[in-house]
Steps between C-alpha positions, in 0.01 A plus 500: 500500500602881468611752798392817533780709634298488832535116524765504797327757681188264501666237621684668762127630636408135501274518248280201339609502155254401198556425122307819347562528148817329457630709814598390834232761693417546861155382582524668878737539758488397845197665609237402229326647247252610727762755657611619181200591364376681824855651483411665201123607569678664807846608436698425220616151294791457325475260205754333235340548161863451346352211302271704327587587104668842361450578151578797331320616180672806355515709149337730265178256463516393866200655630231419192671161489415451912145644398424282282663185687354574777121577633591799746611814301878534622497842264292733747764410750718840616858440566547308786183382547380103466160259481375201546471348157396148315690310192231335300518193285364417140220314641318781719702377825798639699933360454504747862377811676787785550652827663603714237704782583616792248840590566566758191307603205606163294576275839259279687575242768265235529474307783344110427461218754809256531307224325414684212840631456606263180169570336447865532842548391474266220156666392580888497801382327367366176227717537756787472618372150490804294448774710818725610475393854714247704348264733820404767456265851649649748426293791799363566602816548267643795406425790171603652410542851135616646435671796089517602325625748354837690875539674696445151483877411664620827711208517636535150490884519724469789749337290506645189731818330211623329138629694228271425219730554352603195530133357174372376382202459620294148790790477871405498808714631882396498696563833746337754434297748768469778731566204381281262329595214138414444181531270196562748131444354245568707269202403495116695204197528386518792208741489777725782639828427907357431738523270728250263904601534635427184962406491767341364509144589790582746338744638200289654665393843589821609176623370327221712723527809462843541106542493447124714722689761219818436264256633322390182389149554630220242206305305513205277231429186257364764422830618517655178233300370253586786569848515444515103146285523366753797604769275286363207805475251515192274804226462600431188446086492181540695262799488682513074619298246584429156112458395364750759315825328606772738123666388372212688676650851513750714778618356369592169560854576815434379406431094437843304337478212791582261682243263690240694664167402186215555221766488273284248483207715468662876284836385131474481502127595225398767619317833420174547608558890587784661739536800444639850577529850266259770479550835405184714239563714542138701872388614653303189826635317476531152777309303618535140304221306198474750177524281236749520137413509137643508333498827316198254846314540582537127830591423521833365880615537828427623765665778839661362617628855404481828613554877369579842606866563753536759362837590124488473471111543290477209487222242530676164569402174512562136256277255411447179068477501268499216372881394169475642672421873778810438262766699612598805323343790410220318503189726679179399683204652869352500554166514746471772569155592220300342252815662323784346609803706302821480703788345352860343630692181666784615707778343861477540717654676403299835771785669594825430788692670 
């Protein structure tokens, strides 16, 4: 498996260590996920996210090239400014949902999940044939740190050359940070205020070191995926996929109705299931794969995601459900264990900061 640059530190915290994406990734640390995710609701969290995929799109055609690769538009971005963004497919689904960031008038950063790397790399690349842009992975390259929480901006701000004040949120700024040099964006997954500390790959410990001994609280994937489902945002493997119409989501904000690559098979096309948040209303945690059924006990959807909140203590979940079920407070059940358990439609997020 791969290392982050991190990898060491991990160990040295006595963290549980997982397979994610080809990468040897902490799961949690000592205390449990539990801690770390309360850690973060509270204080501030302090996350690897080295794994995650750099790719730089630059040139005179790089910004209609990303608008038409793309769903988001990546050309009303100012300087310094990024957004949450979607690769589609040829077949009206999704290769990965992104962070793109706009470094210069011709530069863009995108930021892809780890397991996606190879093919969103491999697919802006031919799709570039032709146009006077380059399309260059830079991952190896970077290493990416994220700091989350209500504390992060005085934490950080205590530690940084440059005032954080008038940083908004999805803007970028370079600076130092004890010395070293960074890229701060102010833009995480957790649903927190936070930030994500951009560096040189030999950078990262000292990075690390200095803002654990800040008192921002280590936390492995575990808590990064509970944080992320309280918050309402999707995982790419789960809540997408290659054959998932984003129009079908709550996320289809995110298509504008300009030309984009796959528009003919995802625009105009009616869902066959759409996807939403439940909310069990009897004790029963929803698990990826449960089914979904009528209060008639016929099966009517499926889960992507699901956990018991470790700060309200509810049983949420994301689920596919057939269109006439999508309204909020409509009442199905999960089958949890053989048993239909009693859930309602509900609007994510199931938090907000």
């Amino acid at each position: 498996m791969k290392r982050t640059p991190l990898y060491q530190k991990h160990v040295e915290l006595g963290a549980r260590m997982v397979d994610f994406a080809g990468y040897d990734m902490p799961l949690h640390y000592q205390e449990g996920i539990n801690h770390e995710h309360l850690a973060v609701r509270s204080g501030a969290g302090l996350f690897d996210v080295s794994h995650m995929a750099e790719i730089r799109v630059i040139g005179a055609d790089a910004t209609s090239f990303l608008s038409y690769a793309t769903l988001n538009e990546p050309g009303r971005l100012k300087l310094g400014r990024g957004q949450y963004n979607m690769l589609p497919n040829d077949t009206g689904g999704l290769i990965d949902d992104l962070y793109v960031y706009r470094e210069g008038d011709d530069d863009y950063l995108v930021v892809a999940n780890a397991s996606n790397r190879a093919a969103v790399f491999g697919h802006l690349k031919a799709l570039a044939e032709g146009r006077d842009c380059h399309v260059v992975d830079e991952s190896d390259n970077v290493a990416l740190i994220a700091l989350q929480g209500p504390s992060s901006p005085l934490l950080l701000g205590r530690l940084l050359h440059d005032d954080l004040t008038d940083l908004r949120r999805n803007a970028t700024m370079t600076s130092e940070l004890s010395g070293v040099p960074v890229t701060v964006s102010r833009t995480g997954y957790t649903g927190e205020d936070g930030f994500e500390i951009f560096c040189k790959p030999t950078d990262a410990e000292a990075v690390w070191e200095v803002l654990v001994k800040a008192d921002a609280t280590p936390c492995g994937l575990g808590a990064r995926d509970t944080l992320r489902l309280e918050a309402g945002f999707p995982l790419y493997g789960h809540e997408l996929t290659e054959s998932t119409n984003p129009l079908c989501t709550p996320f289809a904000w995110v298509v504008k109705d300009k030309p984009f690559h796959g528009r003919e098979r995802m625009w105009g096309v009616s869902c066959a299931r759409r996807l939403v948040g439940l909310r069990m209303t009897e004790r029963g945690i929803p698990r990826q794969g449960y089914k979904v059924m009528s209060v008639d006990g016929e099966v009517v959807g499926e889960i992507t995601s699901g956990t018991l909140s470790p700060l309200t203590r509810d049983c949420i979940g994301f689920a596919w459900v057939d269109p006439e079920l999508a309204q909020e407070g409509s009442n199905v059940e999960v089958e949890v264990r053989g048993r239909g358990i009693a859930a309602t439609v509900v609007t994510p997020p199931f938090y907000q900061a």
